[in-house]
N, C-alpha and C positions, 0 to 999 in steps of 0.2 A: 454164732460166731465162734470161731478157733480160740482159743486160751493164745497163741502166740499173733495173735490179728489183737485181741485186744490188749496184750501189751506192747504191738505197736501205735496203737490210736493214742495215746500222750506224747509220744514223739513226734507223728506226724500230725497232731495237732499244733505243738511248739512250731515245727517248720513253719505252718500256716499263717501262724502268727507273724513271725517275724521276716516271711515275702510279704504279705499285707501289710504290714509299715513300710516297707521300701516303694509305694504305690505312687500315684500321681497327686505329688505336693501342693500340684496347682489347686485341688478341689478339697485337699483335708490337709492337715497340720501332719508333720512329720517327715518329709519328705527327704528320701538319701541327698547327699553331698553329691555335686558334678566331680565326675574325672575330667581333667581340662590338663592338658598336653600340650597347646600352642594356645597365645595369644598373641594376636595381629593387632596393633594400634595402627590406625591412617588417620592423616589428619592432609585436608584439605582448602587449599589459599581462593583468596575470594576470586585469584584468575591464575593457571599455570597448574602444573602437575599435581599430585596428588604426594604426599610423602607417606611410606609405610615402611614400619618393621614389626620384624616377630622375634618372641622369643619360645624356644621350646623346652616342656619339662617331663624329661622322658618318663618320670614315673608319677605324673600329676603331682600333687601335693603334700607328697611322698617328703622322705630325710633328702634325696640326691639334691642337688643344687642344680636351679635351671640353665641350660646353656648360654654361650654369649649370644648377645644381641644380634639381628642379621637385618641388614638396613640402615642409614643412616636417617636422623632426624636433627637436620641442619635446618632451622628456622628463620625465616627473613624477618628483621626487623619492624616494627612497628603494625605486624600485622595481626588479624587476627584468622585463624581456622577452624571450619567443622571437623569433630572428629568421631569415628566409630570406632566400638571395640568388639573384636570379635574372638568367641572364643570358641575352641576344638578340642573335641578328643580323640586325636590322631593315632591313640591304640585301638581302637576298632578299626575293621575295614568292611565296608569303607568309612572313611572318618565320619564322623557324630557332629555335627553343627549342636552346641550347646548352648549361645548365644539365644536360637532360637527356646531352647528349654525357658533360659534365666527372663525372657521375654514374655514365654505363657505365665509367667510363677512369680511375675514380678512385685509381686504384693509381699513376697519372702526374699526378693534378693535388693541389692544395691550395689554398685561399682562406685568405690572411694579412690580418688585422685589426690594422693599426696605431694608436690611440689616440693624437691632440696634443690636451691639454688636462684638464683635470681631471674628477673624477668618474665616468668611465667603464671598465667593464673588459669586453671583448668575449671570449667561449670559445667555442671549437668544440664542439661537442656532437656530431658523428656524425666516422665513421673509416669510411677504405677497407677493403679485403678483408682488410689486413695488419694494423688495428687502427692506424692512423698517422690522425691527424685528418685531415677531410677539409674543412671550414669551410661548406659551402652551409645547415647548420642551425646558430643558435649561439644563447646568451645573453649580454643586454646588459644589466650589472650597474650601477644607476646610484645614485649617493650623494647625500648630505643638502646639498651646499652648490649652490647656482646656480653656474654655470658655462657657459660655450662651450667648442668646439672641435673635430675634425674626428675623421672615420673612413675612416683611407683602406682600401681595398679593393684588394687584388692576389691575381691569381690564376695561378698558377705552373703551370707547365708542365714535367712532366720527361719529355721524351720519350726524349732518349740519354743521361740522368744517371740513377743509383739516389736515387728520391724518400730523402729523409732519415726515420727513426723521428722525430728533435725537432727543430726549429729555431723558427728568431724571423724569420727571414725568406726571403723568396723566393732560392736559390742559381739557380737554371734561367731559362729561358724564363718572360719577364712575358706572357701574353695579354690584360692590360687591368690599366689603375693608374688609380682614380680617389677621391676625396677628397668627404664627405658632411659636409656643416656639421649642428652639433649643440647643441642648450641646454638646459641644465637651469632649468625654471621653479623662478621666488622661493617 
């Protein structure tokens, strides 16, 4: 071997390294952060249309601030909805479904639903392998008085922490924070 081959074998050893941690999180600990660009909230009434909006964040979870809302989530009273969340990484092309990643790997990830404002209570309806919620499916429980208010969406990432059995909020890695305005019709 060359004298300049083997002074690059510690460099390209270093490379090796560190693509091998960026690997498939579902089957070893470590796994990169999603880029995620849009998230689409739908939430659907026990009879009549489906309501969805998106919002986009053109440099993931990046300094820029996400764009405005696109869609309305005008609520009828007294009802309750299923609701999915779906997330993209709309700088690829073609876009990246990464819903389906946080889905294989769900034993590292969680979707936290925070509620400002009155009448709303949002529950996760499916759980990882370990039975620990996992939030991409939930119910949005909506009450008798008119009101606004927001839903914000985070979705946590625990790649070198042990995911928690309960919390109220993200302890890990945020891979996307964003905030869905909300009304409850008179």
């Amino acid at each position: 071997m060359s004298w300049s081959a083997r002074r690059m074998l510690p460099a390209l050893a270093g490379i090796a390294v560190v693509l091998g941690g960026c690997g498939d999180s579902s089957t070893e600990p470590g796994g990169e952060t999603e880029v995620i660009s849009r998230v689409t909230l739908t939430l659907t009434p026990p009879a009549g249309a489906a309501l969805s909006a998106f919002i986009d964040d053109a440099d993931g979870n990046g300094p820029g601030a996400p764009s405005a809302q696109q869609g309305a989530l005008a609520l009828a009273r007294n009802t309750t909805y299923t609701g999915t969340i779906r997330f993209e990484n709309r700088l690829e092309n073609p876009p990246e479904d990464i819903t389906t990643e946080v889905q294989a790997e769900a034993n590292e990830h969680r979707v936290f639903y925070t509620v400002s404002g009155a009448g709303v209570t949002v529950t996760a309806t499916d759980t990882d392998g370990q039975g620990r919620p996992l939030g991409l499916r939930f119910t949005t429980a909506v009450g008798a008085t008119p009101a606004a208010g927001t839903i914000t969406v985070v979705l946590c990432h625990y790649d070198n922490v042990a995911k928690p059995a309960s919390a109220t909020s993200c302890t890990a890695e945020t891979d996307i924070n964003v905030a869905f305005n909300y009304t409850i019709a008179n």
